[in-house]
Residue, then its C-alpha position, 0 to 999 in steps of 0.5 A: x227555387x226562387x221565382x224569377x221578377x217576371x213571376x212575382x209580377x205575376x203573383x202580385x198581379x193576380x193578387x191585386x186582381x189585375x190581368x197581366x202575366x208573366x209573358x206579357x211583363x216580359x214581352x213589354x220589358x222586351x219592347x222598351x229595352x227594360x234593364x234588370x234594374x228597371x224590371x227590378x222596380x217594377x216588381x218591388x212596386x207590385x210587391x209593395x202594393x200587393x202588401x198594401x193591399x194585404x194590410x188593408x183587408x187585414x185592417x178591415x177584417x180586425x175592425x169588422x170583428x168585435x175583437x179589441x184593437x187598442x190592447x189586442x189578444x195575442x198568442x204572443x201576449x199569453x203567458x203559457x208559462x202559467x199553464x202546465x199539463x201533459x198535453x200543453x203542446x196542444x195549447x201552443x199549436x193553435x196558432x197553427x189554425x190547424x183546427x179551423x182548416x180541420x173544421x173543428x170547434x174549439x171550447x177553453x172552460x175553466x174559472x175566471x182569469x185563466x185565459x180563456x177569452x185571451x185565448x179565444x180573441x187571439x184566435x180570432x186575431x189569428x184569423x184575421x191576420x190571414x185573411x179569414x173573416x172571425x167575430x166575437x160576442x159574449x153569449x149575452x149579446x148573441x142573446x139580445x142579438x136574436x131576440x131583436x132579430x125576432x122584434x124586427x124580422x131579421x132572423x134570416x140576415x142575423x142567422x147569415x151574418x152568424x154563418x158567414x166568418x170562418x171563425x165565430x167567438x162565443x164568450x162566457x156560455x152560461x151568463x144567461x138563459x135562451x129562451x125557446x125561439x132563441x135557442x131554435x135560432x142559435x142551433x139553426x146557426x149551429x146546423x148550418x155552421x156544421x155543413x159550411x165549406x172552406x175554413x170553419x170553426x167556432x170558439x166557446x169560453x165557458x166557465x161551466x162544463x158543456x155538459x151543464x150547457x142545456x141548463x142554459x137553452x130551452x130546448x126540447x128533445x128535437x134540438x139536443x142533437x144541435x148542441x151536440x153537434x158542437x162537440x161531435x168533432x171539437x177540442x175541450x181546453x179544461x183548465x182546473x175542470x171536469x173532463x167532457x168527451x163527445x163523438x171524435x171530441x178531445x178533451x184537454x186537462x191543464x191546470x193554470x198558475x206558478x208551478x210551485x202551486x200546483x198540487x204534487x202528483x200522487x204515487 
């Protein structure tokens, strides 16, 4: 049923966090002998402006993300004509943001140039385009990042800043190596991401299997649980890969390219 001018009024106004409702619009159209045309502006007006707003944010959260604004990943962008398994359908359902809302992380591993990044970035565009903050970094920027944190004693707000977006993007796991403290830092942001409230997931691009991961942390028998907990509820994009299973972790086999190259089933 379609909502009547008073109660777009409403809605737009609750939007633009202003204190008026619906009777009051009503009350105030009564008193000035308001024609169906003149309320009809009016809410036009607050729609355009609650769009306004809605763009702004949208603006905001795009450039706060790290996600690249001149030539942006999108879902619309990938071709994923050039992926082909069983279970592709999967792949085509994550503009849903059904797993952010579920709270469960995602990975895509696969060699280079399959989409894996394109893929992660236009999640996090996604996000943003509905209001949800999301950020990107390579692993080895997140590297340098907690290890000027430890230099200048901003662990606790680098930790927070990591927390916070509903959507957090790790690129190419496995570029580099985390030192102890590092590693301590990372699986603290990994523990308290696991018990974050509303909309939450993380990202991973990885051209190695996850569970290779641990060559890349230093980390003792105390933290192994932090990395898996990555994986505990998380869907594994394979392309060209060996599979991977966790707790409750759901792995996807896809393999890239035209399908005249692909290898014949076997019977």
């Amino acid at each position: 049923m379609n909502k009547s001018l008073f109660e777009q009024i409403q809605d737009a106004a609750d939007y633009l966090n202003l204190d008026l409702n619906a009777q009051e619009m009503a009350q105030l159209a009564v008193d000035h002998e308001y024609s169906e045309e003149n309320i009809r502006i009016v809410a036009e007006m607050f729609t355009y402006l609650q769009q306004k707003k809605k763009e702004n944010i949208v603006s905001t959260l795009l450039r706060l993300s790290r996600l690249p604004l001149k030539e942006p990943k999108t879902f619309e962008s990938f071709d994923f004509g050039q992926l082909h398994g069983k279970q592709t359908d999967a792949l085509r359902n994550l503009p849903s943001l059904s797993a952010l809302y579920a709270h469960k992380n995602l990975a895509f591993i696969g060699p280079q140039g399959v989409g894996k990044t394109h893929l992660a970035m236009a999640y996090g565009r996604k996000c943003c385009q509905n209001g949800l903050k999301a950020y990107f970094l390579k692993a080895t920027e997140l590297n340098q990042r907690l290890t000027d944190a430890r230099k200048y004693g901003r662990e606790s707000s680098t930790i927070n800043g990591l927390v916070k977006p509903s959507c957090l993007i790790i690129d190419e796991i496995g570029r580099c190596v985390f030192d102890k403290e590092n590693t301590r830092m990372f699986f603290d942001v990994i523990d308290r991401r696991y018990n974050k409230e509303g909309p939450n997931t993380m990202i991973f691009t990885s051209n190695k299997g996850p569970d290779k991961w641990g060559e890349f942390f230093n980390e003792d028998s105390s933290l192994l649980c932090a990395l898996d907990r990555i994986f505990d509820d998380a869907t594994v994009f394979m392309i060209k890969g060996n599979s991977y299973r966790g707790k409750n972790c759901e792995t996807i086999a896809l393999s890239a390219g035209a399908p005249s190259a692909l290898p014949k089933a076997q019977h």
